[in-house]
PDB file as gemmi writes it, atoms N, CA and C in Angstrom:
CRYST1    1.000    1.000    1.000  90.00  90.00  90.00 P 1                      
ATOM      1  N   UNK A   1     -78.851  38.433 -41.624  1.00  0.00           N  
ATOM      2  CA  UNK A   1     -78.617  39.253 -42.805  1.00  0.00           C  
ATOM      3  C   UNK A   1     -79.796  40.177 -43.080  1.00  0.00           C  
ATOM      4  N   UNK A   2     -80.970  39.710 -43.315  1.00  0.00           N  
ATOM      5  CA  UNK A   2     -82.326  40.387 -43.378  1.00  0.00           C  
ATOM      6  C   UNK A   2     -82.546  41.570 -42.432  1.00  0.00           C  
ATOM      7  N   UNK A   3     -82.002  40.897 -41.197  1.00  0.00           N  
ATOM      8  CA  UNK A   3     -82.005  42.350 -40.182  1.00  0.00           C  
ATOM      9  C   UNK A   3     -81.198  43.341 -40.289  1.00  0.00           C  
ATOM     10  N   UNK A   4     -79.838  43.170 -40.738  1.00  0.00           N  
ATOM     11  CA  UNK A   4     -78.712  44.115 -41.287  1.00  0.00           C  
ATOM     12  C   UNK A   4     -79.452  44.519 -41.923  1.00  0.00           C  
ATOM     13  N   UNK A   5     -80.061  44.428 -43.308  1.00  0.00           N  
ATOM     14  CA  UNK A   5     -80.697  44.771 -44.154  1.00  0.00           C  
ATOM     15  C   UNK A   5     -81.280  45.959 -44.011  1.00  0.00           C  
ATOM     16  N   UNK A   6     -82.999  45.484 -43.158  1.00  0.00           N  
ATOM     17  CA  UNK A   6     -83.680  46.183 -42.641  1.00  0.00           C  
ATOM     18  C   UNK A   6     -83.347  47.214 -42.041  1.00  0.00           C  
ATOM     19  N   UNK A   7     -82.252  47.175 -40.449  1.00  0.00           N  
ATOM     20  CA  UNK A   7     -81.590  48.732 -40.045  1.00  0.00           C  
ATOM     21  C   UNK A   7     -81.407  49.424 -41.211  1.00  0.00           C  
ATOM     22  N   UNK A   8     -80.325  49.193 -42.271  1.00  0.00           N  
ATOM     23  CA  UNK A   8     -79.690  49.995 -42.687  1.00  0.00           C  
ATOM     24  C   UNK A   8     -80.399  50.424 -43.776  1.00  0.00           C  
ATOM     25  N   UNK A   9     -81.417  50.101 -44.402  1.00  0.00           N  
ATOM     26  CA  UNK A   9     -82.356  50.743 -45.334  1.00  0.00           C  
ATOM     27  C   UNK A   9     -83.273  51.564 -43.890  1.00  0.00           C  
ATOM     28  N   UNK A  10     -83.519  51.561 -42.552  1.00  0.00           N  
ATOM     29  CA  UNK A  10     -84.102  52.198 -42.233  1.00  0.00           C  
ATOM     30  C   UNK A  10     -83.419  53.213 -41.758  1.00  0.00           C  
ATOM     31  N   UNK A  11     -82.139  53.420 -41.771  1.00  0.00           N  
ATOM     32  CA  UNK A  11     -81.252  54.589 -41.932  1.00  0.00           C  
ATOM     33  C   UNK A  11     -81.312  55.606 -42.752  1.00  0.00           C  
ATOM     34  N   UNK A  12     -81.377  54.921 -44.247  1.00  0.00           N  
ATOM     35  CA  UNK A  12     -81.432  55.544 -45.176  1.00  0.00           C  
ATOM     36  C   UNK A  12     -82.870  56.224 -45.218  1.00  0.00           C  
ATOM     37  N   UNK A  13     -83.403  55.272 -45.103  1.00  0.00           N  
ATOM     38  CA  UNK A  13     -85.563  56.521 -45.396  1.00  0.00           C  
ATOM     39  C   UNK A  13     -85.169  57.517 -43.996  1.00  0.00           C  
ATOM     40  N   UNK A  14     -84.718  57.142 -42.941  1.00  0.00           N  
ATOM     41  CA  UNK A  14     -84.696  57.786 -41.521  1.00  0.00           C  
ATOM     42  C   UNK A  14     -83.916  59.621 -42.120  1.00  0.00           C  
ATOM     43  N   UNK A  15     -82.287  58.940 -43.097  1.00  0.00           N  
ATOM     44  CA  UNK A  15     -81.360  60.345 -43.283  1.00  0.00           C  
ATOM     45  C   UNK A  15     -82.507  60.900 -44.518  1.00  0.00           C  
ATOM     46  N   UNK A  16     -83.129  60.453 -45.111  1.00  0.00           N  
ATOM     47  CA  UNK A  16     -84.005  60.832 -46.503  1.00  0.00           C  
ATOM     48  C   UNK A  16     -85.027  61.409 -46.160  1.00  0.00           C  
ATOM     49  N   UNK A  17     -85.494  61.880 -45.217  1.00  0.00           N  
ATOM     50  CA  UNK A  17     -86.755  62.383 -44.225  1.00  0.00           C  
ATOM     51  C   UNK A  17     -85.812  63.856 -43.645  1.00  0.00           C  
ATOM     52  N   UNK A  18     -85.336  62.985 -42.963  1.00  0.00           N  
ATOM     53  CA  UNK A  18     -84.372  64.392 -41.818  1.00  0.00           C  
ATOM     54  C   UNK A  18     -83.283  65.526 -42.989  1.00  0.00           C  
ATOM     55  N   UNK A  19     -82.961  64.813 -43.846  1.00  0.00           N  
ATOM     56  CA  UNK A  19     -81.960  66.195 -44.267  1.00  0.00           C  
ATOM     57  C   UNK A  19     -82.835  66.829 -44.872  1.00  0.00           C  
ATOM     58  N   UNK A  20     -83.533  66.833 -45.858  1.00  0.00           N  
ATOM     59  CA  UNK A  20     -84.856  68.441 -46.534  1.00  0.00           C  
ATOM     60  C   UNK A  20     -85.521  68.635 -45.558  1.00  0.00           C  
ATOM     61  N   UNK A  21     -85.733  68.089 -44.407  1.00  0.00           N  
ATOM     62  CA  UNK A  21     -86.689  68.818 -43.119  1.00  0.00           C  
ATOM     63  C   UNK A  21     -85.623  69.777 -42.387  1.00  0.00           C  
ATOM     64  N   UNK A  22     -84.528  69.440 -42.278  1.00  0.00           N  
ATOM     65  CA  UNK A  22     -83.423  70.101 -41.452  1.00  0.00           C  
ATOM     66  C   UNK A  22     -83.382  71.436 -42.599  1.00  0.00           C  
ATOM     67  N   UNK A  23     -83.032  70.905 -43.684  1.00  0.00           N  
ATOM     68  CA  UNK A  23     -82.880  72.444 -45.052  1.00  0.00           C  
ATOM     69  C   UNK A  23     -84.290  73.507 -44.397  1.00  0.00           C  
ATOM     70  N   UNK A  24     -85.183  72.729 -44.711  1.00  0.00           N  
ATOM     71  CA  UNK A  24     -86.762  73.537 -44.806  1.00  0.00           C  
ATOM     72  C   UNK A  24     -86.459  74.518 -43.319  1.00  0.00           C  
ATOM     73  N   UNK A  25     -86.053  73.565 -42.368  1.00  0.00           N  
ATOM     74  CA  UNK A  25     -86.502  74.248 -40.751  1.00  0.00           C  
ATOM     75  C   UNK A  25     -85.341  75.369 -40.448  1.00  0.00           C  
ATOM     76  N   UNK A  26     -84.414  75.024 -41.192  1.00  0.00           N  
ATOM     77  CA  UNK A  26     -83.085  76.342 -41.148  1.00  0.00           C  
ATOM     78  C   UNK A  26     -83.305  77.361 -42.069  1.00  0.00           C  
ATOM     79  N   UNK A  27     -83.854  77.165 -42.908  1.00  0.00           N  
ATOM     80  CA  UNK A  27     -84.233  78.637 -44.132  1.00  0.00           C  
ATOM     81  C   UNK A  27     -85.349  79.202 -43.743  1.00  0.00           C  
ATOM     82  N   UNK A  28     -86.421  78.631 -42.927  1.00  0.00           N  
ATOM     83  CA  UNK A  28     -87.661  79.091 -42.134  1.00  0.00           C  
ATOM     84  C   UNK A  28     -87.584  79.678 -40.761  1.00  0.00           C  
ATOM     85  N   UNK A  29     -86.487  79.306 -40.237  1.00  0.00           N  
ATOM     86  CA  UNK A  29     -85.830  79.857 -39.071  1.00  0.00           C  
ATOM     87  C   UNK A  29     -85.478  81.289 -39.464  1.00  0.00           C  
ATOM     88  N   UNK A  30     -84.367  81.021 -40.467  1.00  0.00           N  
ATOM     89  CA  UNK A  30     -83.428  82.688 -40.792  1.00  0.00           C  
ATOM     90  C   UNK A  30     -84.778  83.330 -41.046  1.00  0.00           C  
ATOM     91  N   UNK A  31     -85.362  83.044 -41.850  1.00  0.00           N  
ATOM     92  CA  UNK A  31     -86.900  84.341 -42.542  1.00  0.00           C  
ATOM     93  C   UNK A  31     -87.486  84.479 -41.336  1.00  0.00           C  
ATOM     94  N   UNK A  32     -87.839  83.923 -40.045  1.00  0.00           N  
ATOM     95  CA  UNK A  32     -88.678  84.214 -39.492  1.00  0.00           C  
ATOM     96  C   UNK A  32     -87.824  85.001 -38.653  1.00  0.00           C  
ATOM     97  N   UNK A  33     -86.798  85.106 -38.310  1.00  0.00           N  
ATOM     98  CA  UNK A  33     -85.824  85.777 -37.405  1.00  0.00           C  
ATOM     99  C   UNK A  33     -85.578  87.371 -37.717  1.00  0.00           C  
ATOM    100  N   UNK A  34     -85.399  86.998 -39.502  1.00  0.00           N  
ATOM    101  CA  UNK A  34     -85.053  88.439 -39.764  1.00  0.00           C  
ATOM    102  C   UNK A  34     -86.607  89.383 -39.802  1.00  0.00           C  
ATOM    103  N   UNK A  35     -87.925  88.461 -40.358  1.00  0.00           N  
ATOM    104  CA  UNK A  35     -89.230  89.087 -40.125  1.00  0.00           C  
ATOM    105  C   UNK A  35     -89.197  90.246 -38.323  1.00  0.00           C  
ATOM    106  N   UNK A  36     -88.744  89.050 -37.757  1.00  0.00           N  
ATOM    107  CA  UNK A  36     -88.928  89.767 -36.370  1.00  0.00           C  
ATOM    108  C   UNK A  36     -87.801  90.439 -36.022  1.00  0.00           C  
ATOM    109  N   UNK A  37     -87.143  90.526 -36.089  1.00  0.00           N  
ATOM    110  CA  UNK A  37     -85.583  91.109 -35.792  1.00  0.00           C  
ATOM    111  C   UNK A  37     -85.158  92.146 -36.514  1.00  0.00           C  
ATOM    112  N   UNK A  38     -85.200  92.308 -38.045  1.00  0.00           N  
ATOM    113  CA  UNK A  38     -84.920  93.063 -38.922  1.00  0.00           C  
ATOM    114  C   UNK A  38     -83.591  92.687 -39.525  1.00  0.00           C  
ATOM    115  N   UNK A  39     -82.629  91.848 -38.742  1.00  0.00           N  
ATOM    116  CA  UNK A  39     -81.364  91.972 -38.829  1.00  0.00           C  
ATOM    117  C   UNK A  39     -81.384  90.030 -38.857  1.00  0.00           C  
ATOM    118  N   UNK A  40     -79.991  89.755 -39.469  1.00  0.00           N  
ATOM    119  CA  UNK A  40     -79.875  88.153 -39.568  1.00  0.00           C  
ATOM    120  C   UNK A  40     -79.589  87.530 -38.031  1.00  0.00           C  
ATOM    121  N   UNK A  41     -80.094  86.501 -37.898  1.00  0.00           N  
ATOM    122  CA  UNK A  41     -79.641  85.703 -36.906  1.00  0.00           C  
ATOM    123  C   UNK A  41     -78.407  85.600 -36.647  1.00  0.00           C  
ATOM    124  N   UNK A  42     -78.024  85.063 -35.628  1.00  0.00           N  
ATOM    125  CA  UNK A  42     -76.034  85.417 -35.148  1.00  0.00           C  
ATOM    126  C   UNK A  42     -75.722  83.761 -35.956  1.00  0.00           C  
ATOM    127  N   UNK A  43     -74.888  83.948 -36.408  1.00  0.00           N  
ATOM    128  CA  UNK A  43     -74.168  82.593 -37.190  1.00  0.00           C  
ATOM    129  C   UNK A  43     -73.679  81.838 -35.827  1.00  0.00           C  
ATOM    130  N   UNK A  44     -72.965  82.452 -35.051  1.00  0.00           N  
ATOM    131  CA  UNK A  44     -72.043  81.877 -34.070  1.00  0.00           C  
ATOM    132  C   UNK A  44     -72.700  82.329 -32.712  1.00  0.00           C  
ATOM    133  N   UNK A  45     -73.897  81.533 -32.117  1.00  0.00           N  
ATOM    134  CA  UNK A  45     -74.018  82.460 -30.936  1.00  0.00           C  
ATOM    135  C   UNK A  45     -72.915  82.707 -29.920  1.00  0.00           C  
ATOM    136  N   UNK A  46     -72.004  81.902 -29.591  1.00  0.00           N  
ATOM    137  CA  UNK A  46     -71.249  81.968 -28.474  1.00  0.00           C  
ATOM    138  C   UNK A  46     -70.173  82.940 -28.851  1.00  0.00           C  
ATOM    139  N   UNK A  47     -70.367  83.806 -29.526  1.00  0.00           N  
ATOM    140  CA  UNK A  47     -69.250  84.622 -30.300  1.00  0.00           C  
ATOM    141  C   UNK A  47     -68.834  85.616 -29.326  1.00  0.00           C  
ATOM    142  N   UNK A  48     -68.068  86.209 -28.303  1.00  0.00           N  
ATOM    143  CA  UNK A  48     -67.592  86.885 -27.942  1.00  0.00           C  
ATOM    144  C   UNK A  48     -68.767  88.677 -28.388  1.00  0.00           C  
ATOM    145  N   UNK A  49     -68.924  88.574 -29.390  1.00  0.00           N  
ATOM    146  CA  UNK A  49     -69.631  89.838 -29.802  1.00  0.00           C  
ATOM    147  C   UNK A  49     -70.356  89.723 -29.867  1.00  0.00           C  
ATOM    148  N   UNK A  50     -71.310  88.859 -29.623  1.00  0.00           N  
ATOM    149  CA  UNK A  50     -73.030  88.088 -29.831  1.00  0.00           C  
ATOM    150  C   UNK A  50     -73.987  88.884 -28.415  1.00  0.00           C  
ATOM    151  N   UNK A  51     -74.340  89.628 -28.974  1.00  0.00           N  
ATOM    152  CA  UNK A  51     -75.175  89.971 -27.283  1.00  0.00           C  
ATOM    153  C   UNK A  51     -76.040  88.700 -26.674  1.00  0.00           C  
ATOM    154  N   UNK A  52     -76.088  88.676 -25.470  1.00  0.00           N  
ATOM    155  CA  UNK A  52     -76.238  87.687 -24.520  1.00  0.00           C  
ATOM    156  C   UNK A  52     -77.931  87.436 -25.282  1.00  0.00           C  
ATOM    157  N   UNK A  53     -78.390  88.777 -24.704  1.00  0.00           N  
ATOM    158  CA  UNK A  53     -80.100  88.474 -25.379  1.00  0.00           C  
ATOM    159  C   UNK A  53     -80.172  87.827 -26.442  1.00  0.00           C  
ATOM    160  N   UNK A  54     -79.576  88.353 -27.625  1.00  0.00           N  
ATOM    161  CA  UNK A  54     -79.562  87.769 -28.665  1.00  0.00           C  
ATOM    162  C   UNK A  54     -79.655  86.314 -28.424  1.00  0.00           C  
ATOM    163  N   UNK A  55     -78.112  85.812 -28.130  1.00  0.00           N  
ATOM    164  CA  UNK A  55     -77.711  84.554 -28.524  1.00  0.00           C  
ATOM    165  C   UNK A  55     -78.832  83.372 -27.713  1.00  0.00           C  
ATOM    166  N   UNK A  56     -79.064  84.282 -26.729  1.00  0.00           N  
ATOM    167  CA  UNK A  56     -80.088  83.299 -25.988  1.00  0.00           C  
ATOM    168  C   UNK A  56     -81.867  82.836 -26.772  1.00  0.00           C  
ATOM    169  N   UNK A  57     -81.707  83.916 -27.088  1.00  0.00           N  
ATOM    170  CA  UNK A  57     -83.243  84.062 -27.822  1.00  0.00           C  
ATOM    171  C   UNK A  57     -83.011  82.790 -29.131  1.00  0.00           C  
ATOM    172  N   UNK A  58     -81.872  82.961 -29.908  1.00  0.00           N  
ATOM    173  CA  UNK A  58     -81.511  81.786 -30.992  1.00  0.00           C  
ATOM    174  C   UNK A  58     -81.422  80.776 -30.585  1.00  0.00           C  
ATOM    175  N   UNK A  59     -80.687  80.335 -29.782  1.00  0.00           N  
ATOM    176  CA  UNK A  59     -80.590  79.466 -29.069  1.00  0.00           C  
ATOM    177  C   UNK A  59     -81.686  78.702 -28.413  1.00  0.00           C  
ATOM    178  N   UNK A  60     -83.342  79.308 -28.222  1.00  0.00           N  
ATOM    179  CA  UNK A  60     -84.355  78.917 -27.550  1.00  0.00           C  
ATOM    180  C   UNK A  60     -85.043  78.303 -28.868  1.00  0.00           C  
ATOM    181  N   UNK A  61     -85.046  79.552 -29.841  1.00  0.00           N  
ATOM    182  CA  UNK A  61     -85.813  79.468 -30.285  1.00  0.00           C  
ATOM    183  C   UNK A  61     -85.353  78.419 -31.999  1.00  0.00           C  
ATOM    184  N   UNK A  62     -84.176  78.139 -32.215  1.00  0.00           N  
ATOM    185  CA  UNK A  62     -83.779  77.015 -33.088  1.00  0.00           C  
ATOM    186  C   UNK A  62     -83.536  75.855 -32.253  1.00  0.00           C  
ATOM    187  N   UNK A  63     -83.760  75.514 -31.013  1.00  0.00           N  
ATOM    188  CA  UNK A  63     -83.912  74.231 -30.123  1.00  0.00           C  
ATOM    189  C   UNK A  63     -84.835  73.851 -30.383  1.00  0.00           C  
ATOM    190  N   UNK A  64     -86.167  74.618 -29.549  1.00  0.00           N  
ATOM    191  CA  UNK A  64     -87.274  74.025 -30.246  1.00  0.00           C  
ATOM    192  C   UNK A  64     -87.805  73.594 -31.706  1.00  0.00           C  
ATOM    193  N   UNK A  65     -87.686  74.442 -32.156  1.00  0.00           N  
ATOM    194  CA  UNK A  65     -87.240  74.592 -33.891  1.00  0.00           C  
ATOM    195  C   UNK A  65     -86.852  73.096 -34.499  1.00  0.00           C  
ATOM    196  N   UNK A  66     -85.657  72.936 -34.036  1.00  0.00           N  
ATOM    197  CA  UNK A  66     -85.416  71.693 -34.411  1.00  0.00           C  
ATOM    198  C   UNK A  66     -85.540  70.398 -33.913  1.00  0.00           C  
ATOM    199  N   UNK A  67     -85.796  70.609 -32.449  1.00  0.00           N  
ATOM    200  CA  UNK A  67     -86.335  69.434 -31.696  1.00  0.00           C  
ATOM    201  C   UNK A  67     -87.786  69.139 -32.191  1.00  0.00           C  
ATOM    202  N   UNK A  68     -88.406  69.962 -32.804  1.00  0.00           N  
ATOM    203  CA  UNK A  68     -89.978  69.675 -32.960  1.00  0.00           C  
ATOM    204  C   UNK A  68     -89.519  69.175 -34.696  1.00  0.00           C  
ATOM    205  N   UNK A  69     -88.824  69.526 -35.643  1.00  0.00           N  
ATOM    206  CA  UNK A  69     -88.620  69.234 -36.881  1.00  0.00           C  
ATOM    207  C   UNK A  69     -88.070  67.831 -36.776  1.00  0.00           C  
ATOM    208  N   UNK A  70     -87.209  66.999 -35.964  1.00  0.00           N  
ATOM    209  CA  UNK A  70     -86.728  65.950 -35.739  1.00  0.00           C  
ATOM    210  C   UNK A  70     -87.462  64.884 -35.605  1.00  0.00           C  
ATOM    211  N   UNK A  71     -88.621  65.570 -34.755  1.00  0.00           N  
ATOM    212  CA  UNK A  71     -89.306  64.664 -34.105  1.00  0.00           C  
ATOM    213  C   UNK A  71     -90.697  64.102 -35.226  1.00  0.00           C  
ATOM    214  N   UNK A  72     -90.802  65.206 -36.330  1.00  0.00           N  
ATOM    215  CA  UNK A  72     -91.982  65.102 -37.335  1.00  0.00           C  
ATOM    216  C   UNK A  72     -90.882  64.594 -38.321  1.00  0.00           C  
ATOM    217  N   UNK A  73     -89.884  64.489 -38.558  1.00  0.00           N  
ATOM    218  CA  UNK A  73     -89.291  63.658 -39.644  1.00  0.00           C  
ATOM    219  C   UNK A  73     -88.918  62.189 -39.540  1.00  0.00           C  
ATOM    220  N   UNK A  74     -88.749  61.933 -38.126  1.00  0.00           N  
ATOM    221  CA  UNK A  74     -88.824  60.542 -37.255  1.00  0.00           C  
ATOM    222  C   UNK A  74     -90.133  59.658 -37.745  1.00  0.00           C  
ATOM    223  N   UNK A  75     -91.110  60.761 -37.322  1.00  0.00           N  
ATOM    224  CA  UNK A  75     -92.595  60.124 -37.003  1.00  0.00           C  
ATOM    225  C   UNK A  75     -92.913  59.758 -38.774  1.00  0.00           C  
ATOM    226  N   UNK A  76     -92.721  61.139 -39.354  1.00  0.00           N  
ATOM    227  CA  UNK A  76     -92.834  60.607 -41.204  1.00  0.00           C  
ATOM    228  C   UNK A  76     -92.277  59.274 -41.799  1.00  0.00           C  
ATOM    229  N   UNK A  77     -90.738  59.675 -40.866  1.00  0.00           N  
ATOM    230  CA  UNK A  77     -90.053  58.143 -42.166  1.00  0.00           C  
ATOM    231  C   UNK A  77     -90.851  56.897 -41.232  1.00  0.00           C  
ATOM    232  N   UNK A  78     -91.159  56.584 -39.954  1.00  0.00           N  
ATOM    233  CA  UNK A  78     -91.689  55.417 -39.704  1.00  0.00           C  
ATOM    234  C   UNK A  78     -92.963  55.391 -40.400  1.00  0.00           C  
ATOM    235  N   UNK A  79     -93.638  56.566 -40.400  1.00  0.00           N  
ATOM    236  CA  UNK A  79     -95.510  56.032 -41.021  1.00  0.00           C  
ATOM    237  C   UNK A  79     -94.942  55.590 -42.556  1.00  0.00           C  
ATOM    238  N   UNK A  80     -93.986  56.113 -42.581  1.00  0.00           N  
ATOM    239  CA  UNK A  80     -93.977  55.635 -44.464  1.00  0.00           C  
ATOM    240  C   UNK A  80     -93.427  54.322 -44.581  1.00  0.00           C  
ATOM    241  N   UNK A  81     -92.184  53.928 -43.473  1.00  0.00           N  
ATOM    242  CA  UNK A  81     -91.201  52.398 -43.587  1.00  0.00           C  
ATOM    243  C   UNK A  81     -92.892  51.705 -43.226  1.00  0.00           C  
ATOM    244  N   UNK A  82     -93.631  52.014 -42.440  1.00  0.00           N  
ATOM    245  CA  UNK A  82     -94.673  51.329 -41.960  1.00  0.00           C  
ATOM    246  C   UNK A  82     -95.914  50.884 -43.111  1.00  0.00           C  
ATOM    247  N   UNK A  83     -96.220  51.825 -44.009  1.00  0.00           N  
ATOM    248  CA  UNK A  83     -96.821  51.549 -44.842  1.00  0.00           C  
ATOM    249  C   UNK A  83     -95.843  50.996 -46.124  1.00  0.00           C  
ATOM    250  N   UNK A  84     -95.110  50.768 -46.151  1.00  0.00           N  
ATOM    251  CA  UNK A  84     -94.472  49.961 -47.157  1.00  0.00           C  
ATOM    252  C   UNK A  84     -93.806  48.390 -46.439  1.00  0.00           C  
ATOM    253  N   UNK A  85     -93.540  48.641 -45.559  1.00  0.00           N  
ATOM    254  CA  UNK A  85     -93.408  46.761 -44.882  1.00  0.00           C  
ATOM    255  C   UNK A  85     -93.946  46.377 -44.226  1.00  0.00           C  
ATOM    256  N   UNK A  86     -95.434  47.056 -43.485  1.00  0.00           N  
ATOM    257  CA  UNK A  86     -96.224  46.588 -42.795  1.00  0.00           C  
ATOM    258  C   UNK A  86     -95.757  46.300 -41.387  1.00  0.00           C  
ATOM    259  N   UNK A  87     -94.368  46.799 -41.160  1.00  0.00           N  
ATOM    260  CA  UNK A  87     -93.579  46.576 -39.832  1.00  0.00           C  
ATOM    261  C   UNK A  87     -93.300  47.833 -39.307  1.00  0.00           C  
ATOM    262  N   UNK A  88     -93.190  48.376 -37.780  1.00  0.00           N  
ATOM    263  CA  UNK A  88     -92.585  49.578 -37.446  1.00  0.00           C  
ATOM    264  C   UNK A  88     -91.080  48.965 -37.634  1.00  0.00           C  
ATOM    265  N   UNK A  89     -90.261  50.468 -37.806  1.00  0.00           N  
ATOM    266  CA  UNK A  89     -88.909  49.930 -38.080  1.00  0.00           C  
ATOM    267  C   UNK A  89     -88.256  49.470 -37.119  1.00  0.00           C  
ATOM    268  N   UNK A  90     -86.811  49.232 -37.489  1.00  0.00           N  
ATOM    269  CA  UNK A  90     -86.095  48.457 -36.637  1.00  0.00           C  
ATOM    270  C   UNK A  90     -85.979  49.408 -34.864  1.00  0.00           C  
ATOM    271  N   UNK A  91     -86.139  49.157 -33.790  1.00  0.00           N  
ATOM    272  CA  UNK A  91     -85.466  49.821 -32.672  1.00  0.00           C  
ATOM    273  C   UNK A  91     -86.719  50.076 -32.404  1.00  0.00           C  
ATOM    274  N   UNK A  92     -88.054  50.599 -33.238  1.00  0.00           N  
ATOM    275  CA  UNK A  92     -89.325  51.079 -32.835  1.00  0.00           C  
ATOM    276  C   UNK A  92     -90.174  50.252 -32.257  1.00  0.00           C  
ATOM    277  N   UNK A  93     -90.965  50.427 -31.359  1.00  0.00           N  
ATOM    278  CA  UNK A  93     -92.015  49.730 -30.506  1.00  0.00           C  
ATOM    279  C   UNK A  93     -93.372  50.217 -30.631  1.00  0.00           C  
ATOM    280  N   UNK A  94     -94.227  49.311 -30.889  1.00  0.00           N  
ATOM    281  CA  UNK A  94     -95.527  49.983 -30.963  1.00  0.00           C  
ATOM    282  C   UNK A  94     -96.462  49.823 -29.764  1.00  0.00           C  
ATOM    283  N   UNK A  95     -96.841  51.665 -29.536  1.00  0.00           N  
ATOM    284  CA  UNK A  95     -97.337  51.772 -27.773  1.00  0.00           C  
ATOM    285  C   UNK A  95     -98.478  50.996 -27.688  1.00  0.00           C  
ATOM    286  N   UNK A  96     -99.163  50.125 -28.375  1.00  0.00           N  
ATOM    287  CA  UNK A  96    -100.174  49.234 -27.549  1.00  0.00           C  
ATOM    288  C   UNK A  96     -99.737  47.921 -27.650  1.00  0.00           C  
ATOM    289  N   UNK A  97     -98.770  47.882 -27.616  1.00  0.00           N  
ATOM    290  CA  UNK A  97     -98.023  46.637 -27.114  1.00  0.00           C  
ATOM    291  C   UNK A  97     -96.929  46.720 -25.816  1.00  0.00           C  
ATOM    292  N   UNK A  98     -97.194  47.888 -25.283  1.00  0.00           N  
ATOM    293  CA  UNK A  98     -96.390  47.926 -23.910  1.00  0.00           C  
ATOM    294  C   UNK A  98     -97.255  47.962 -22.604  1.00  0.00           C  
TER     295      UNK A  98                                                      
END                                                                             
C-alpha cells in the first residue's frame, strides 16, 4: 500500500513540475521564434503549406526545447521528492550506487 502510495504522489509532484515548465518552454519558444523570424511559428509543421525549411527548423529547435525542459523538470521534482522524504523517488536510482 505505502508503495502505491509513494508512485502515485510521485506522479503528482512529477505532473506539478512538468506542466508550468511545458507552459513557460512553449510561450518562450513562440517569443523567441517570432524575435528571430518576424513571423509566428507554423502551428502544424507537417501542413502541406509549411515550407520544408521552416517546419524543419521548428521541429529542431522545439525538440531540443523540450527535451532539455523535461529533463530539468524531472531532475527538479526528484531534488524536491528528495528533500522532503529523504528517498529518491519511486523507479529512480542513485548513480553511486551502481
Amino acid at each position: 500500500m505505502a508503495r502505491t502510495v509513494g508512485k502515485m504522489g510521485w506522479k503528482i509532484m512529477a505532473m506539478a513540475f512538468a506542466v508550468p515548465t511545458g507552459i513557460a518552454v512553449r510561450k518562450s519558444l513562440d517569443a523567441a521564434w517570432r524575435a528571430a523570424r518576424h513571423n509566428d511559428p507554423p502551428r502544424n509543421p507537417a501542413a502541406p503549406g509549411t515550407d520544408w525549411g521552416e517546419a524543419l527548423a521548428w521541429a529542431a529547435v522545439s525538440g531540443v526545447a523540450v527535451a532539455a525542459a523535461r529533463l530539468a523538470a524531472a531532475r527538479g521534482a526528484a531534488a524536491t521528492w528528495k528533500s522532503l522524504t529523504g528517498t529518491l523517488p519511486p523507479g529512480l536510482e542513485d548513480p553511486g550506487t551502481t
